[in-house]
N, C-alpha and C positions, 0 to 999 in steps of 0.2 A: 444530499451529496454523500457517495459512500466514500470511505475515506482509509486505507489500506495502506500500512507501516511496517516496513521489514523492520524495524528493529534493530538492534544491534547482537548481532550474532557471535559470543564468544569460540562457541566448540563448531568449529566445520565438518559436515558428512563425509567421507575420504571413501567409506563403504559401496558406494553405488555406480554399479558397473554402466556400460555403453547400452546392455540389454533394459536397463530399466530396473529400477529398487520395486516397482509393481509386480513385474514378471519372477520376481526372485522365488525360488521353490522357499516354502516357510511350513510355519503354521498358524492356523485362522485362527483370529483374534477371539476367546470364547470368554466366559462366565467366570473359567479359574484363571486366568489372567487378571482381571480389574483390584484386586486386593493390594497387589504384588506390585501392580504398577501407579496402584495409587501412593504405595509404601515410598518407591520410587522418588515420587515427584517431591512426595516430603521433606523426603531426608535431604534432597538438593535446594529447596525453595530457600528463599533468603528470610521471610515472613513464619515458615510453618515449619514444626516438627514434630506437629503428631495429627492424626483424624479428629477433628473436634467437632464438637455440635455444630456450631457454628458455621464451618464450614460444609456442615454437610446441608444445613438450609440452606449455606449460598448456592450449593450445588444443586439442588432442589428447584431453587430459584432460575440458574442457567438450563437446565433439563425444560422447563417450560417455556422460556424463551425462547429456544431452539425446537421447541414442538410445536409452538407459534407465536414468535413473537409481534405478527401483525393483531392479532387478537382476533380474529375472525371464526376461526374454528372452536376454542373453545368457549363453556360458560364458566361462570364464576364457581358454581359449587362442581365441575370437571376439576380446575384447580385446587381446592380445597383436598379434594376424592385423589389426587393425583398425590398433593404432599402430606395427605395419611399412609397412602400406601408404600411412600419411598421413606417414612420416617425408617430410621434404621438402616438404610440401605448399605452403608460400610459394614454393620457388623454382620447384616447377612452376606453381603460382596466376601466378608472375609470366611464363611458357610462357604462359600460356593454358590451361593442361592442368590441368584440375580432374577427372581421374580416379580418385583417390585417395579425394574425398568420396564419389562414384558408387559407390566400391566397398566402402565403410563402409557406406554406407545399403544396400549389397545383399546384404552379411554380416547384418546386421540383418533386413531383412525375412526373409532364410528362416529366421532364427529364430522371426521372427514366427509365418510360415505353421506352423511344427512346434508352438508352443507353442496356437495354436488348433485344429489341426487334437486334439491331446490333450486341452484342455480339453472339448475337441468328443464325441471318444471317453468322456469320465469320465461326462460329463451324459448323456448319451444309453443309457447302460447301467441298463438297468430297476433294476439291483441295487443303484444308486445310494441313497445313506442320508448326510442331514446329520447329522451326528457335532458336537455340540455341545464332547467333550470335547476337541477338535484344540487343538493348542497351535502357536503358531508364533511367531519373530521379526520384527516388521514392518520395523523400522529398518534402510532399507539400509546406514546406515553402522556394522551392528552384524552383518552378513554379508557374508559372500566370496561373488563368483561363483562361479557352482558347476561342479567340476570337469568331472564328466560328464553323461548325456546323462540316468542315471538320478540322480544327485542332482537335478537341475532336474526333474526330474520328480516328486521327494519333497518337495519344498517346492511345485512349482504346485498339487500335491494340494490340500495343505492349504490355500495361497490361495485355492483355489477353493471352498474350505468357509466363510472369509471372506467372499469374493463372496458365496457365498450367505444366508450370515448378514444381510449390508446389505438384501437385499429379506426377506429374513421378519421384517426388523424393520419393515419397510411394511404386513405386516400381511397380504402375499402366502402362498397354500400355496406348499407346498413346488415343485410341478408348473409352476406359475407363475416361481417364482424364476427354476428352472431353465431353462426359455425366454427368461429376462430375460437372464441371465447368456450363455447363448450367443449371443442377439443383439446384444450387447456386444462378445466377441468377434470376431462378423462385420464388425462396423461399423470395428474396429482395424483389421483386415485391410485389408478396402475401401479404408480411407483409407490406410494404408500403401503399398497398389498404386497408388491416383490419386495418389498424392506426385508434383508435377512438381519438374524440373530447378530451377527458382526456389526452391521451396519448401526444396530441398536447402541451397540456397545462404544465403537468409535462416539455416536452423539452424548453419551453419555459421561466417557472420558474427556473427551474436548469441555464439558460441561463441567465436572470436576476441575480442570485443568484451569478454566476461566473464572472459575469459583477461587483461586488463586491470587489470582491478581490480573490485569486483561490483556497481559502478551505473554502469557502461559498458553499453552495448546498442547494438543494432541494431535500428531502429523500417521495420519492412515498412509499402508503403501504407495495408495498415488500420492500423497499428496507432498508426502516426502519426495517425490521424483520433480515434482515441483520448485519444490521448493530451493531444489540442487539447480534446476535449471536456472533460476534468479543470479546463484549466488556465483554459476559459469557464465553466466550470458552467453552460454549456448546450449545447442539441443539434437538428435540424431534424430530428422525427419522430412517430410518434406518442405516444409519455410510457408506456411501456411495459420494463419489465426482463425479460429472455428469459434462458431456460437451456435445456441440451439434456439431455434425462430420457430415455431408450430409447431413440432417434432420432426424439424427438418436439422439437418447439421449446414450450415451454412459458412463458407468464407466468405470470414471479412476485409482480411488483408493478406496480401502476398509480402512477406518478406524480403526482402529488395539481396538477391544471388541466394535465393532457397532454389529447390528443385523445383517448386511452383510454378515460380516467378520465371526461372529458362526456360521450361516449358513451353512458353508464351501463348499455352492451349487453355489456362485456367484465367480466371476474370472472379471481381471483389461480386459477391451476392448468387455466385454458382453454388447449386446443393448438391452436397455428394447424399446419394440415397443409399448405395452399397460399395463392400468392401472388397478387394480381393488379394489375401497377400502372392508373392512372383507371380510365374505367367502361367499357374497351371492350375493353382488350387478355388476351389468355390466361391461365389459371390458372398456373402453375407449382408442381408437386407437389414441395415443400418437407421431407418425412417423409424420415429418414437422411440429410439434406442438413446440411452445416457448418453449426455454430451461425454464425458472421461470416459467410459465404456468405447467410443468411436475412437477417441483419442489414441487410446491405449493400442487400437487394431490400426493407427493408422503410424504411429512412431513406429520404429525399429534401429537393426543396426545399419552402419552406414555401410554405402553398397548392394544392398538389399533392393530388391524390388515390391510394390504395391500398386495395384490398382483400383482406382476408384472411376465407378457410374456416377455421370452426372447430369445434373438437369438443370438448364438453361432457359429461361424467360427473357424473348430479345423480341423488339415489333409485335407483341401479341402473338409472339407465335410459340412454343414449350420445345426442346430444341435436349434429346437425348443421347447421347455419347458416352463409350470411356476411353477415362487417360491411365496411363502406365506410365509411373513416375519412381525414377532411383534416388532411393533415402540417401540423404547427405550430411555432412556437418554444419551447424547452421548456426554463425553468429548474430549475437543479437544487437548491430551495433545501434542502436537506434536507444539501449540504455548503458550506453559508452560513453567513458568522457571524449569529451571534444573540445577543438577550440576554434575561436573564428579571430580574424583582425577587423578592425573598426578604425575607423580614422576621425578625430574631435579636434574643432579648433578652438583654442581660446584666446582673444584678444588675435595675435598675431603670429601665435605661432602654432603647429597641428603636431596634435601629439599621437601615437600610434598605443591601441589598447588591444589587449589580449582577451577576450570573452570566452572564459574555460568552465565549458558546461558539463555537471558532473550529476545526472541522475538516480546514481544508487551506489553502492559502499559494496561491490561484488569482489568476490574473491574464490578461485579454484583452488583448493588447497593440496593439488596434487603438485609434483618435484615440476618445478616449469612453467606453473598455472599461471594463467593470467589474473592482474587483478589490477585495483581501481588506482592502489596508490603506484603501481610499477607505470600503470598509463597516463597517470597525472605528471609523474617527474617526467615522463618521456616530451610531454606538451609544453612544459615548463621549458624544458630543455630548447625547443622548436622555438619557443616564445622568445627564450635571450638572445636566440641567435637570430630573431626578427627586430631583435632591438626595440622591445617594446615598453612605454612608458611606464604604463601600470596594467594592472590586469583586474579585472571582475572576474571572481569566484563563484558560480550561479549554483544554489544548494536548494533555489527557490521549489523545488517538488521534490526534491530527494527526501526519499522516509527512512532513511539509513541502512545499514546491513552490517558489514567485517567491522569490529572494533578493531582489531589488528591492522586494519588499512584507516581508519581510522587516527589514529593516533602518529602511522607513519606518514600520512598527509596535512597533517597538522605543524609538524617537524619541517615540512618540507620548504617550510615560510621562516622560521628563526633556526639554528645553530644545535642546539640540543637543550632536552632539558625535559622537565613532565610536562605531561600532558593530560592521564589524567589518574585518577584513582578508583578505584574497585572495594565496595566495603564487601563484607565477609560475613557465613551464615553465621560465626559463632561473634558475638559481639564484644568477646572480650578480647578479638584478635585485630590488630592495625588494619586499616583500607592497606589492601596495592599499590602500587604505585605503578603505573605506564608511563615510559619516557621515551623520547625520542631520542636513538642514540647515533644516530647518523651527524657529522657536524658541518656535513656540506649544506649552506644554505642556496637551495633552488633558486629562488626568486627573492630579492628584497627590493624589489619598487615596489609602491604606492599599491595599496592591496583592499578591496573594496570587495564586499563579502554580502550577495544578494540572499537573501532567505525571504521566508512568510509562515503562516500557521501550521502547513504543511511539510516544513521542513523540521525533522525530528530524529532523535538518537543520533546517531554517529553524526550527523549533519551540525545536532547541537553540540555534542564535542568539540569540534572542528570552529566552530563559529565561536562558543563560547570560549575555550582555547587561546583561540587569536585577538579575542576582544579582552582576555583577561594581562595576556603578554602586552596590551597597545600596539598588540601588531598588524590588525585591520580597522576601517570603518566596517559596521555592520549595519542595512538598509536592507529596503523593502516594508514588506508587511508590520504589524506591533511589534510581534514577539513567535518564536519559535512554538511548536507544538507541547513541547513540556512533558517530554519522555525522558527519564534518567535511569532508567533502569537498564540490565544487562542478561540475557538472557543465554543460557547453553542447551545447544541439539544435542541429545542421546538416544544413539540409536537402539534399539530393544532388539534383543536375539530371535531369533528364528524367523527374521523378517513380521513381528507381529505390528512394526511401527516407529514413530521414534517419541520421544516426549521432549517438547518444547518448554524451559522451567524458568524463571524466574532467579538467577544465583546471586545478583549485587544491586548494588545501588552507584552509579558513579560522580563522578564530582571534578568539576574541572581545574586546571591548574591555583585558580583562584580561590577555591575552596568551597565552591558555589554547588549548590545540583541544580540538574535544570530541571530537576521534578516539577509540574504542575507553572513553574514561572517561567520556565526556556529561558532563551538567549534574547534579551531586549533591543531591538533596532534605535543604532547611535540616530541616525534621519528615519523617519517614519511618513511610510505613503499611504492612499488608499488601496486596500485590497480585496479584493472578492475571498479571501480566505479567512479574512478577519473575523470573524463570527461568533456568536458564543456557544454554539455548538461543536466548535472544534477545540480539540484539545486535551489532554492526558485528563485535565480535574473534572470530566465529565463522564469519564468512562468507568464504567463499575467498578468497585471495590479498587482503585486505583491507590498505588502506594503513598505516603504521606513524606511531600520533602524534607529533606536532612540538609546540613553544612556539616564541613570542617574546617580545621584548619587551612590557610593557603598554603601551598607550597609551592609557589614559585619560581624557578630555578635561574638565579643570574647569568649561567652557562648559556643560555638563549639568547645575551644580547653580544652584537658584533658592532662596537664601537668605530672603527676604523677600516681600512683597506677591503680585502675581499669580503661580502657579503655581509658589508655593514648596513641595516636600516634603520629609518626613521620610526619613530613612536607616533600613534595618534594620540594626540593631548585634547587636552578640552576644548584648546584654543581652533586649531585646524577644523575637530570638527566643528563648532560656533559657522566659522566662512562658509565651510562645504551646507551646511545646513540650511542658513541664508540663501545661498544659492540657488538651491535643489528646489527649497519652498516655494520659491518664487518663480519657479519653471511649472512645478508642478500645478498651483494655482492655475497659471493660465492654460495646462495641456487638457484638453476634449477628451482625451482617451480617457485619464485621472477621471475628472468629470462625469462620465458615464459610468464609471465605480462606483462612484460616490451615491449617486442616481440608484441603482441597483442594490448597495445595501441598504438605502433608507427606505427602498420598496419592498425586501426582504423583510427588514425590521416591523413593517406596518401592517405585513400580512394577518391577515386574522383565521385561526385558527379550520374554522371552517369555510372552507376552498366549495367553490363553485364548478360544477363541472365544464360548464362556457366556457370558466376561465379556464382550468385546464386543459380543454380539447386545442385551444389558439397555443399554448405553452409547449403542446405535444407537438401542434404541427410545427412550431418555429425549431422544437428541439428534434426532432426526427429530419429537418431541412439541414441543421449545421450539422446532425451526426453523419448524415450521408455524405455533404461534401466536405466534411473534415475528413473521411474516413478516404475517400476518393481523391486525396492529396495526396502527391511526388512526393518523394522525399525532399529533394528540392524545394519543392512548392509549400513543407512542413516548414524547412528552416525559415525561410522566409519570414512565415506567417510566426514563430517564434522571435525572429529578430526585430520586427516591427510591433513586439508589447511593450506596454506603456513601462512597465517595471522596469525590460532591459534597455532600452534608451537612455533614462533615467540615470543607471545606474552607470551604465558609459560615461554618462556627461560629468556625476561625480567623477569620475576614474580621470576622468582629465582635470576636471577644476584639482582634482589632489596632483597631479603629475604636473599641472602648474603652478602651484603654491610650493611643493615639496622641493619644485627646482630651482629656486634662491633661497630656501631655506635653510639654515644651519642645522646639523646634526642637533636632535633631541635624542639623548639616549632614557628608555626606556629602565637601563639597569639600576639608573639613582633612586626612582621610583622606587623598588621592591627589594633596594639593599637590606636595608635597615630589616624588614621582617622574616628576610632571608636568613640572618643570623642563626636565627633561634633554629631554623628548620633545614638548614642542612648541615 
């Protein structure tokens, strides 16, 4: 499972126009830049303040993982050869002299060339026979480079039985595959050879950057344009999702009111083969062309016209056409909060629940922009005046984003008061403080707060926050992801980039970090994200949790008339717990969770290709028709998981315990250590 975390975003991009931060006139990322911007990252990190050896092996380290981290291309004395010649590399980076990277990426390629040129040889031999029985190790961190020339060549064997295994799970012969696979191959090569000098340098800085700590990065022109699009949830295009499938660009989904989708000429698994921007200028043959390279010719500004050739496979028959389609603005509400009603009965009476699903912490930071917290109070708002009992929070896949929304959506549940803190690179200066200063309380019913391993940064703020104020149950999965860290975008002049940096560490009103421990589920289920693979203390060079003080603020309770609530105590949650367990024991769905980690857990290392080609087909069957789901037909299949059920039924058993219950306030709790700290 690959597993992708915005983070928590201090500094927003405000620089990147409608045309694109790609398109912007700049200057190319060269040799005399990497010193300067390594200088950069320093002086900002919360960790580092100067180039140290240390860090320049980590970086050493992340240079070859990004040269291959599957381990297939290179040998063990390639590595060796690779981090003698990069020793030194900042003080020559600070020369000028970046020939050190040069000469890593060109240890590298002629690995490349030898390991295609043999896959090239294995396929191409009539005598050729998929062997289903092949066994092999996938996990690089579960083998060693390989010595010689002929061990790498006893293991690409059997990869390449793999590879072949992924297309005869498409439903390809054999004869087929094997064209596929070698054109794969070729296309490695290609792009390995077209690698420019920039390109070298981007992996190199990103490499530095993660030598950091692991949500440091270096954002290249696209990737920054990206990156803005997450954090607007939207984009100037046609509404259209592309992936590259053989060296074909392929839609996958039509965006539900993009230009695509009105169209009603385009269909999910059509391949555009060529490009043409309005109605007059040249096709451009787009086939084995970089997926972002297509990308980049196919966005514009809104209004604009583009035309793309396509080619359609319907009844066996290949079916070529073009469409002419006008670029438009294209929101992405599909990662927008939302909210649904739900109806639960308990005993005798049916209580109405608000399910306010919130998949990412985005924010536009231009005068007007939209963002998560302005469309949360807006649902909040919808929700009172539905008269609803309690509400679930669903944070369960959000990887975070805006701290700034953040901290205002946390606020949006008690009165005012902190929320959270921000330490600081020099250590002899106070954390920050972030409070919420708004004192109208949105919502004070019965407040049930769904997360799992996947839910991380702003997510854990927010979670941790409310569980520290007793102003939610927190359910679902164990425990949050265990990211506490704060990271600022800087964008770099002349359009060379920007640099993604590591500046705090933060810490929730309780004093807590959620570094590496996250935010602990008060009821605990089973979850498919439970795993010991996921998680902040697994990820490289990952920061080392802190505490502080609590700081609390009594200002956040509302004892009486408008937007007074109740505390979760021990007690409440004790019943809710009882309850929930006792549901969950006998649910099928649960069940089949439970079923699938402990078949996870038991896996042994080296995987069968049998078994994977049956795994492929079962997983290329649900990606097709998950991918070929309505939106409609999405929510659906989201509101019948076992998790949000669940969590509903909590939301009622508290909406009916809460409703003869007498006011607990929260504020006698945290009187007493409040003293000291405000």
């Amino acid at each position: 499972m690959k597993l992708v975390t915005k983070g928590i975003v201090l500094i927003l991009l405000t620089l990147i126009s409608s045309t694109g931060y790609s398109q912007a006139t700049g200057l190319e990322l060269s040799c005399e830049h990497l010193h300067f911007i390594e200088k950069r990252y320093v002086d900002d990190h919360i960790n580092f303040s100067s180039l140290t050896p240390n860090l320049e092996i980590r970086t050493i380290d992340q240079m070859i993982k990004k040269l291959d981290g599957s381990k297939i291309y290179l040998l063990k004395k390639d590595v060796k050869k690779i981090k003698s010649e990069m020793r030194g590399v900042f003080a020559k980076a600070k020369k000028r002299d970046c020939s050190p990277i040069s000469k890593a990426y060109d240890i590298y390629r002629e690995r490349v060339k030898q390991r295609v040129e043999y896959a090239k040889t294995i396929l191409n031999d009539k005598k050729f026979k998929f062997d289903k029985k092949t066994e092999l190790v996938l996990d690089p961190d579960s083998r060693k480079y390989p010595t010689t020339i002929s061990q790498a060549n006893s293991f690409h064997k059997k990869y390449i039985q793999f590879q072949i295994s992924n297309y005869l799970a498409t439903d390809l012969s054999l004869e087929e595959a094997k064209q596929h696979v070698i054109r794969s191959y070729e296309r490695v090569l290609r792009r390995v050879n077209e690698f420019k000098d920039e390109d070298k340098y981007v992996m190199y800085l990103d490499s530095f950057a993660r030598a950091l700590d692991p949500h440091s990065s270096f954002f290249s022109k696209d990737a920054i344009e990206d990156f803005e699009i997450q954090m607007k949830l939207s984009l100037e295009g046609i509404g259209a999702t592309l992936s590259s499938r053989d060296g074909f660009t392929v839609i996958e989904q039509l965006i539900p009111g993009g230009a695509a989708e009105r169209s009603g000429k385009l269909k999910r698994k059509d391949k555009i083969v060529s490009v043409a921007q309005g109605d007059e200028e040249k096709f451009v043959n787009v086939i084995e062309m970089d997926l972002r390279d297509v990308v980049r010719l196919i966005r514009g500004k809104k209004g604009t016209s583009v035309r793309l050739t396509i080619i359609r496979k319907q009844d066996k028959k290949t079916e070529r056409f073009v469409v002419s389609l006008k670029r438009d603005k294209i929101k992405l509400e599909d990662e927008a909060a939302s909210i649904d009603y739900v109806e639960r009965k308990v005993q005798d009476k049916t209580y109405k629940i608000g399910l306010l699903n919130l998949p990412s912490f985005y924010a536009d930071s231009r005068n007007g922009g939209r963002s998560s917290a302005k469309d949360v109070k807006k649902l909040l708002a919808e929700a009172k005046k539905k008269n609803v009992d309690a509400v679930v929070f669903d944070l369960s896949t959000n990887g975070g984003g805006s701290l700034d929304d953040a901290v205002k959506i946390s606020g949006l549940f008690f009165r005012l008061g902190n929320v959270v803190k921000q330490s600081q690179k020099d250590p002899t200066k106070p954390a920050v403080a972030l409070a919420d200063v708004d004192p109208t309380v949105d919502f004070n019913g019965p407040l049930v707060v769904l997360i799992s391993r996947i839910s991380a940064s702003a997510s854990e703020i927010v979670a941790g926050t409310l569980q520290d104020y007793k102003r939610a149950i927190i359910v679902g999965g164990d425990h949050t992801f265990g990211k506490g860290s704060v990271q600022s975008v800087s964008p770099l002049p002349r359009g060379l980039g920007a640099l993604k940096t590591t500046v705090g560490m933060f810490f929730t009103a309780g004093g807590k970090s959620t570094q590496h421990r996250g935010v602990d589920s008060s009821i605990i289920w089973p979850s498919a994200y439970s795993t010991d693979e996921i998680g902040e203390k697994n990820l490289d060079y990952s920061l080392p949790p802190k505490e502080v003080k609590s700081f609390l603020s009594k200002e956040a309770y509302v004892s009486s008339g408008e937007g007074a609530w109740k505390s979760v105590d021990a007690k409440i949650i004790k019943v809710l717990k009882d309850k929930s367990l006792k549901r969950v024991a006998k649910n099928d769905e649960f069940k089949k969770i439970v079923k699938e980690i402990k078949k996870a857990k038991s896996k042994n290392k080296i995987i069968k290709v049998s078994e994977l080609l049956e795994e492929d087909k079962d997983n290329q069957k649900k990606e097709d028709s998950e991918q070929a789901l309505s939106r409609d037909e999405k929510k659906k299949k989201y509101m019948e998981r076992a998790d949000i059920q669940e969590a509903l039924n909590v939301a009622a058993d508290m909406a009916s315990e809460y409703g003869g219950a007498e006011l607990t306030l929260g504020q006698k709790a945290v009187e007493g250590e409040n003293k000291s700290n405000n």
